[in-house]
VEXLO-923881 format. One line per 10 residues: number of its first residue (from 1); for each residue x, y, z of C-alpha. Coordinates in steps of 0.25 Angstrom, whole numbers, padded with zeros to 4 digits, always signed. Last residue first. Example, Ala and Ser with C-alpha at 12.3 -4.5 7.8 and 13.67 -1.06 7.14 Angstrom:
2
2	+0055 -0004 +0029 ~ +0049 -0018 +0031
//
This chain:
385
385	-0076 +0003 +0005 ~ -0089 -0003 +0007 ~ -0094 -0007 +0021 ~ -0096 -0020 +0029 ~ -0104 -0023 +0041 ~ -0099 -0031 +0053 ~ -0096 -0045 +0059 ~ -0085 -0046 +0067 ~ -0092 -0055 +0079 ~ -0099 -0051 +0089
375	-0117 -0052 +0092 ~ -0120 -0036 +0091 ~ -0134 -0036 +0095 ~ -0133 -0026 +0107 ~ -0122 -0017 +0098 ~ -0113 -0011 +0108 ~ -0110 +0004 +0113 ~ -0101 +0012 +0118 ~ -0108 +0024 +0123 ~ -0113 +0040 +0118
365	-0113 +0036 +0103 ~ -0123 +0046 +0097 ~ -0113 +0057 +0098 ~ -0103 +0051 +0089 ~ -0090 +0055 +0092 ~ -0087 +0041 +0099 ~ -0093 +0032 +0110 ~ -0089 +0018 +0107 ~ -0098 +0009 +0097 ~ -0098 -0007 +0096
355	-0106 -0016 +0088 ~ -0105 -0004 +0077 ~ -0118 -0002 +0069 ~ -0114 +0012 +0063 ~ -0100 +0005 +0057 ~ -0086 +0016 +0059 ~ -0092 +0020 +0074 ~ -0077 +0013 +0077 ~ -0067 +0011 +0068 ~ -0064 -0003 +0066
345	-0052 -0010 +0059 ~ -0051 -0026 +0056 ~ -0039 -0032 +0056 ~ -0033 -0045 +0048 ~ -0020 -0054 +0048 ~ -0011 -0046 +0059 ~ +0001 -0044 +0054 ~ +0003 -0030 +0061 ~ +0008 -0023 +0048 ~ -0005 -0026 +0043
335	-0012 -0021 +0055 ~ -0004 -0008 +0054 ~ -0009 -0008 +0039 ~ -0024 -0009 +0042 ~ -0024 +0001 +0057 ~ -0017 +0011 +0045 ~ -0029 +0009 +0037 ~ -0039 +0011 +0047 ~ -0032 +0023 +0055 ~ -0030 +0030 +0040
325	-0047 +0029 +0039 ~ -0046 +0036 +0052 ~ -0050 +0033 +0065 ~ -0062 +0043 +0073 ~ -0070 +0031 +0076 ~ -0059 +0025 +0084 ~ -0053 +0011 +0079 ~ -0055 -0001 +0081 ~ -0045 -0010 +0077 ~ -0051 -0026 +0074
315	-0045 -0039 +0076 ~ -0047 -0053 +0072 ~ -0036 -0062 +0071 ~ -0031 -0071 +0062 ~ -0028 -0087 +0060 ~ -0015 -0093 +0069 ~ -0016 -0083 +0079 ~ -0003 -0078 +0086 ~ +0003 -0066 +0079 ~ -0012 -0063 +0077
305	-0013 -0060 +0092 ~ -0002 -0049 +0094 ~ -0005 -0044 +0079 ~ -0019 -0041 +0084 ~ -0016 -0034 +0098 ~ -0006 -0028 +0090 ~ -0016 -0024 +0080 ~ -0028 -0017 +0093 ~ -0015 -0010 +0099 ~ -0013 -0002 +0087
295	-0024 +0003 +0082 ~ -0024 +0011 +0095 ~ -0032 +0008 +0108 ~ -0043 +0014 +0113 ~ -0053 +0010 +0104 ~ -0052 -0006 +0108 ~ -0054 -0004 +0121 ~ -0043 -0003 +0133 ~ -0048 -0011 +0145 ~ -0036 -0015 +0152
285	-0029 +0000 +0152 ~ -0042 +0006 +0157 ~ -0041 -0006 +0170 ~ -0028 -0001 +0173 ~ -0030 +0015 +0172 ~ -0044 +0013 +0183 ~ -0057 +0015 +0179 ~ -0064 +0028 +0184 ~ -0053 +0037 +0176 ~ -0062 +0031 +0162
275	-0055 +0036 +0150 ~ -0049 +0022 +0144 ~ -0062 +0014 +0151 ~ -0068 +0012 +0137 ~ -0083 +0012 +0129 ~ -0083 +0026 +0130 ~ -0098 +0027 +0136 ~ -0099 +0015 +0142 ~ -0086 +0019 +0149 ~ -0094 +0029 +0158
265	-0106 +0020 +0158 ~ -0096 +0009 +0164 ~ -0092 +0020 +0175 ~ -0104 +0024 +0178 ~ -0109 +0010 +0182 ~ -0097 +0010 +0190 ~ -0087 +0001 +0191 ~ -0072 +0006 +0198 ~ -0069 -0005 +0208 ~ -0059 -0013 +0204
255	-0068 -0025 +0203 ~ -0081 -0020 +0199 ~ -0072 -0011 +0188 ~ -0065 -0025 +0182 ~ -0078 -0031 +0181 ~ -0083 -0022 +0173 ~ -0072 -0020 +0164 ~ -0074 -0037 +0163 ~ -0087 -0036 +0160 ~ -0085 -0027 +0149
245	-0097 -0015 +0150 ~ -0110 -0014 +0146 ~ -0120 -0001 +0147 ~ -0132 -0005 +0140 ~ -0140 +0002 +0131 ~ -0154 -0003 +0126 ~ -0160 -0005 +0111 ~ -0162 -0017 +0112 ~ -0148 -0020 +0117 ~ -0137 -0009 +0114
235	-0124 -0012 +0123 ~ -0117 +0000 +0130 ~ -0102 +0000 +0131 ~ -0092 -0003 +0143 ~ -0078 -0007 +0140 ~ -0078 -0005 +0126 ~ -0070 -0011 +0115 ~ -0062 -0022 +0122 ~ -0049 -0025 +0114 ~ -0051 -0034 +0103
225	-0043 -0048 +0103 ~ -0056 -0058 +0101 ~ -0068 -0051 +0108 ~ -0070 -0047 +0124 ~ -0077 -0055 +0134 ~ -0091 -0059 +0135 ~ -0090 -0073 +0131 ~ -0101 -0070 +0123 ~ -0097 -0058 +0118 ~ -0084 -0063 +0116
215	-0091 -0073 +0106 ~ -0098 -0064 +0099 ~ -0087 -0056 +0094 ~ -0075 -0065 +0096 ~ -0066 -0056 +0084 ~ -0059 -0069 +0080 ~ -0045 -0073 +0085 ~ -0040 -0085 +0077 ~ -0030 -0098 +0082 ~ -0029 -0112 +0077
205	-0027 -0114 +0062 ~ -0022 -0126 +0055 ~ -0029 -0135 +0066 ~ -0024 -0149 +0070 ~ -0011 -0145 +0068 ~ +0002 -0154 +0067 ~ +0016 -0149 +0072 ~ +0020 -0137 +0065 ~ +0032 -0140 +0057 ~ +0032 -0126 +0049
195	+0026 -0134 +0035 ~ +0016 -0140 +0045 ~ +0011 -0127 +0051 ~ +0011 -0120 +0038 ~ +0002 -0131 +0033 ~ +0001 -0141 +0024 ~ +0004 -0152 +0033 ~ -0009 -0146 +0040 ~ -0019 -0148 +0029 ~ -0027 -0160 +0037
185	-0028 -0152 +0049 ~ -0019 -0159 +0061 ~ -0024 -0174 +0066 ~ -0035 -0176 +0076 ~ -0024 -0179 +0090 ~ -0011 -0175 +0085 ~ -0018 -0163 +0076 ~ -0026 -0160 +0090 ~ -0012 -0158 +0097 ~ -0007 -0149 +0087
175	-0021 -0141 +0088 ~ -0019 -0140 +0104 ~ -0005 -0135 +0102 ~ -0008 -0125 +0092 ~ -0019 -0119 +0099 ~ -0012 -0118 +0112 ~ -0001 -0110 +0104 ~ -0012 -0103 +0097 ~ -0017 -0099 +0110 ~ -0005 -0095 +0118
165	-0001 -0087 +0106 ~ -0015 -0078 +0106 ~ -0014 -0076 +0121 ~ +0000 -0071 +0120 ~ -0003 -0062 +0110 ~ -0013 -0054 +0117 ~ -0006 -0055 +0129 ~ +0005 -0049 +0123 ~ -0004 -0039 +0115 ~ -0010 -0034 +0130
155	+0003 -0032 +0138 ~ +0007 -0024 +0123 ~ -0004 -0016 +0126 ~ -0018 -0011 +0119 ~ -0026 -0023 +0127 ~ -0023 -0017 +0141 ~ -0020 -0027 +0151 ~ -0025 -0029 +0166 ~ -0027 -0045 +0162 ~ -0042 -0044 +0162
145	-0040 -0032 +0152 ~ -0033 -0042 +0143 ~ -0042 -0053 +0145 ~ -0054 -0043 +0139 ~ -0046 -0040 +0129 ~ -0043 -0055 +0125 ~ -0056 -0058 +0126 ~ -0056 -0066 +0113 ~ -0048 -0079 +0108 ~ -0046 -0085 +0096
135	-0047 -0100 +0092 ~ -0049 -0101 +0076 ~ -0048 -0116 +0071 ~ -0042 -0121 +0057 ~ -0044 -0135 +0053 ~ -0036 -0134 +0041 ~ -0043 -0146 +0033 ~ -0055 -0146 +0042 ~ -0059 -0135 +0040 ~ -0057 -0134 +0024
125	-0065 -0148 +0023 ~ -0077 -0145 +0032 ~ -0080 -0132 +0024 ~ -0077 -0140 +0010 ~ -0086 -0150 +0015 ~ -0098 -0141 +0017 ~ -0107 -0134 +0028 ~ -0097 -0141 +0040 ~ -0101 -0147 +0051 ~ -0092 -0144 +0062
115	-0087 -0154 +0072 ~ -0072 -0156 +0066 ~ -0069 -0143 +0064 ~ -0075 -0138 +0079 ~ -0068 -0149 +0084 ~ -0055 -0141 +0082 ~ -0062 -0127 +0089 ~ -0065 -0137 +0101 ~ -0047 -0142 +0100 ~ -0044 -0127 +0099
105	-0052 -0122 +0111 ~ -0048 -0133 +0120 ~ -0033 -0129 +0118 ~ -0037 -0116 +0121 ~ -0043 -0118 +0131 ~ -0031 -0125 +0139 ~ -0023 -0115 +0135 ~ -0032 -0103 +0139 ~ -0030 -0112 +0153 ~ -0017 -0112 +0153
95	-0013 -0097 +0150 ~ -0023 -0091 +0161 ~ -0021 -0077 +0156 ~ -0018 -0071 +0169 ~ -0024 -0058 +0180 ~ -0032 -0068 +0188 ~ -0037 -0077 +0177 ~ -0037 -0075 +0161 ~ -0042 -0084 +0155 ~ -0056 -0082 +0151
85	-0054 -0068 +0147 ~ -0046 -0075 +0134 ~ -0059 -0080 +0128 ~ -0056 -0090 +0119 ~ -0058 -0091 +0104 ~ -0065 -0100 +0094 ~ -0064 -0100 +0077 ~ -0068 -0111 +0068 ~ -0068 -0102 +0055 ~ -0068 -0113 +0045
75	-0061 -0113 +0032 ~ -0068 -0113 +0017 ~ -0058 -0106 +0012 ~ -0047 -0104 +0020 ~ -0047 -0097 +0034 ~ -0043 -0082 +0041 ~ -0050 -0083 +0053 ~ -0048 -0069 +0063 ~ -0054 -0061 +0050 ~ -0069 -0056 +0054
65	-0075 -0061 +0045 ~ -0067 -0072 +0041 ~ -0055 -0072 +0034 ~ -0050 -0073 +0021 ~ -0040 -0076 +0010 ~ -0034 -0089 +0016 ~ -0024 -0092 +0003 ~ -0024 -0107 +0000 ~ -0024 -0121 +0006 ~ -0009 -0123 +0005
55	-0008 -0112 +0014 ~ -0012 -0119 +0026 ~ -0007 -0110 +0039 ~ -0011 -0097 +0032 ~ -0002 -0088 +0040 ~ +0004 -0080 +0028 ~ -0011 -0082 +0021 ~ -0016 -0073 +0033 ~ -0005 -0062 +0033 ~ -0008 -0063 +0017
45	-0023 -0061 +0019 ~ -0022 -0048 +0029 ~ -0035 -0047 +0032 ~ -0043 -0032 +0032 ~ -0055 -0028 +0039 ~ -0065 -0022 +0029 ~ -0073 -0017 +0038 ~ -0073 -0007 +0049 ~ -0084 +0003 +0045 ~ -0079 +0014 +0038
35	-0064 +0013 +0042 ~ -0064 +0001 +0036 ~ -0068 +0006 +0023 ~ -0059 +0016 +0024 ~ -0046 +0007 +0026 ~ -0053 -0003 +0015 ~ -0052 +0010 +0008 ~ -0038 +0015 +0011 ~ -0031 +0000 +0008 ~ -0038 +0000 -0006
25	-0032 +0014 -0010 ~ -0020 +0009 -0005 ~ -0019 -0002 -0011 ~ -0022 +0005 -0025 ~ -0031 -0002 -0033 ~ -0032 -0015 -0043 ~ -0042 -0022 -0050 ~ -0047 -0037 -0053 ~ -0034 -0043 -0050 ~ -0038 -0060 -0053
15	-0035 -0069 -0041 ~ -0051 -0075 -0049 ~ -0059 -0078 -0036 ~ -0051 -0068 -0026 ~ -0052 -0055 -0036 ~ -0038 -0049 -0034 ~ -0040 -0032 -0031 ~ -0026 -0029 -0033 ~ -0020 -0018 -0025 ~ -0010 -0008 -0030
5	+0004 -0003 -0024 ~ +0003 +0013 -0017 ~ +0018 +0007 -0011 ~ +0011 +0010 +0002 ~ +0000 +0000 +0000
//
C-alpha cells in the first residue's frame, strides 16, 4: 500500500482478474466502511494458510462469522470454551484444576465428532478426516480483575498468554494420548505436525477463542478476551430501565465497603468506575473498560493470546465515537503488524440499534444501556461501502 501498487480483484470460482484498483484506495473505504457501522472485519488469509496444519488439502479461504475458526470447506466449527473465573481461588489461578478441565473438555468436544449426525456424507467426511475441535475460553476480564490486575498492563497480557499456552499444551497432551487410545486423524501424516516430528494427534486443530456471547451471559461472567464494557448500565426489558451492574464490581464494593445505590447509579451513568473518588484507586485499575483504553492494549492483548492458539482469535477494538476514519485504518495495519489472524474495529454509536451504548455527546443517551433482547454472539448488520 505504500508503494501506491494496485489490487487485483480475483473472482474466487474462475482465479480469473476481473478488475484492478488502487490498494490504497480499496484500503481507505473498507477503513470507512468500517467506520460507519463496524463491518467488514478484516482476516489476514496468508497468516492463516502460514499456519494451516494440512495444506495438502487446500488454501482455507474463510472463516466464520465471527472469524475465531478458520476451516476448509465443508469443516465443522466444533467449538467449546472455559470459563477462566472459575478458577481462580483465593488470589491464584488454580493451574491443576484448569488442567484437569481442560483435558475433560478436549476429550467431550472429541465425541462431539463421532456422535454428531451429520446433513450429508461429504460433511461427515471433511470432519472427521482432520477432526479439528475449538476450545476457547472467556472470563478472562473478569479473572483478571479477581486477581487485583488491570487488563491494559503487561501483568494482564502475561497472564493472558500464559493462560492460552497452559491450554493448548494441555490440549495437545490430551489429543496425543487420544490418537494412542482412538487412532490420530486420518490425514495426520500429511500434516505440519508429522513433517516437524510431532507425536500423533487425534485432532488437527485444538484451540479457538470465540466471542462467547451467549454463553457468557449465561455463565454470567465476561465474553472471550474483551475487556468488561460497563461496570454498571441499564437494561431495557419491555420497555423498562433497569440499573445492572457486574456481580463481581458488586461484590467487591459490599466487601470493602463502598456500595451505594448512589454510587452504582452514578456509574450507571458512565458505564465506568475511572472518575469515580468513592471507589477506591486499586479496584479503578481492576475494572478498566473496553473504552478506556487505547488501541493498543486491546491488539497485545490479542497477539498475546493468538501466539498461542492453534485456530484464531476473535477480538474486537472499540473505539470512541468521536475516532477517525484515520484511527480505523491505522487500528488495521497495526494489527497486521501484530500478526494477529483477524480484527474487528467498532466505533461506538456507529449502528442505531447497538446492543451496548455509553453515555456520549448525544443528549438523548443520558445512561449505558443494553438491549433486553440481545441473546450474544457476533452477529450484526451489514453496510455498503
Amino acid at each position: 500500500m505504500t508503494r501506491d501498487e494496485t489490487h487485483r480483484l480475483v473472482n474466487p470460482r474462475t482465479g480469473r482478474t476481473v478488475a484492478a484498483l488502487p490498494a490504497r484506495e480499496l484500503f481507505q473505504r473498507i477503513a470507512a466502511a468500517a467506520w460507519r457501522c463496524g463491518d467488514p472485519g478484516i482476516v489476514f488469509l496468508d497468516r492463516v494458510n502460514r499456519a494451516n496444519p494440512v495444506p495438502s488439502c487446500g488454501r482455507i479461504e474463510a472463516t466464520n462469522p465471527c472469524g475465531e475458526v478458520p476451516l476448509l470447506p465443508r469443516e465443522s466449527c466444533n467449538l467449546g470454551s472455559v470459563n477462566l473465573a472459575r478458577f481462580v481461588r483465593a488470589g491464584a489461578i488454580d493451574w491443576e484444576r484448569l488442567d484437569a478441565t481442560v483435558g475433560l473438555a478436549v476429550r467431550f468436544l472429541d465425541d462431539v465428532i463421532e456422535v454428531n449426525r451429520y446433513p450429508s456424507d461429504d460433511l461427515l467426511e471433511a470432519a472427521r478426516a482432520t477432526r479439528k475441535i475449538g476450545l476457547g475460553f472467556m472470563g478472562l476480564a473478569e479473572a483478571l480483575a479477581m486477581l487485583g490486575v488491570p487488563y491494559d498492563s503487561e501483568a494482564g497480557v502475561r497472564i493472558a498468554a500464559r493462560v492460552a499456552r497452559r491450554i493448548r499444551d494441555r490440549a495437545r497432551r490430551t489429543s496425543v494420548e487420544l490418537a494412542a487410545e482412538r487412532g490420530a486423524f486420518p490425514l495426520f501424516d500429511a500434516s505440519t505436525y508429522a513433517r516437524h516430528g510431532h507425536a500423533p494427534l487425534r485432532n488437527a486443530q485444538l484451540t479457538s477463542v470465540a466471542p462467547t456471547g451467549t454463553i457468557s451471559l449465561i455463565a454470567g461472567t465476561t465474553s472471550g478476551i474483551e475487556p468488561m464494557f460497563a461496570i454498571a448500565y441499564v437494561r431495557r426489558v419491555l420497555g423498562r430501565r433497569l440499573i445492572e451492574s457486574n456481580a463481581l464490581f458488586e461484590r467487591v464494593a459490599r466487601e470493602q465497603g463502598f456500595f451505594s445505590d448512589d454510587l452504582m447509579a452514578r456509574i450507571a451513568r458512565t458505564g465506568t468506575v475511572g472518575g469515580e473518588p468513592a471507589v477506591p484507586a486499586h479496584v479503578r485499575r481492576a475494572f478498566v473498560t473496553a473504552l478506556e483504553m487505547s488501541p493498543e492494549w486491546h491488539l497485545r492483548m490479542q497477539a498475546a493470546v493468538q501466539r498461542h492458539v492453534d485456530a484464531a482469535v476473535s477480538k474486537t477494538v472499540n473505539l470512541p465515537e468521536q475516532a477517525s476514519v484515520e484511527d480505523v485504518a491505522a487500528v488495521f495495519l497495526e494489527a497486521w503488524r501484530a500478526r494477529v489472524k483477524g480484527i474487528t474495529v467498532y466505533r461506538d454509536r456507529s449502528r442505531p440499534d447497538q446492543v451496548l451504548s455509553a453515555p456520549g455527546a448525544r443528549p438523548d443517551v443520558v445512561s449505558v444501556e443494553v438491549d433486553g433482547a440481545y441473546a450474544g454472539g457476533c452477529a450484526g448488520r451489514t453496510c455498503e461501502f
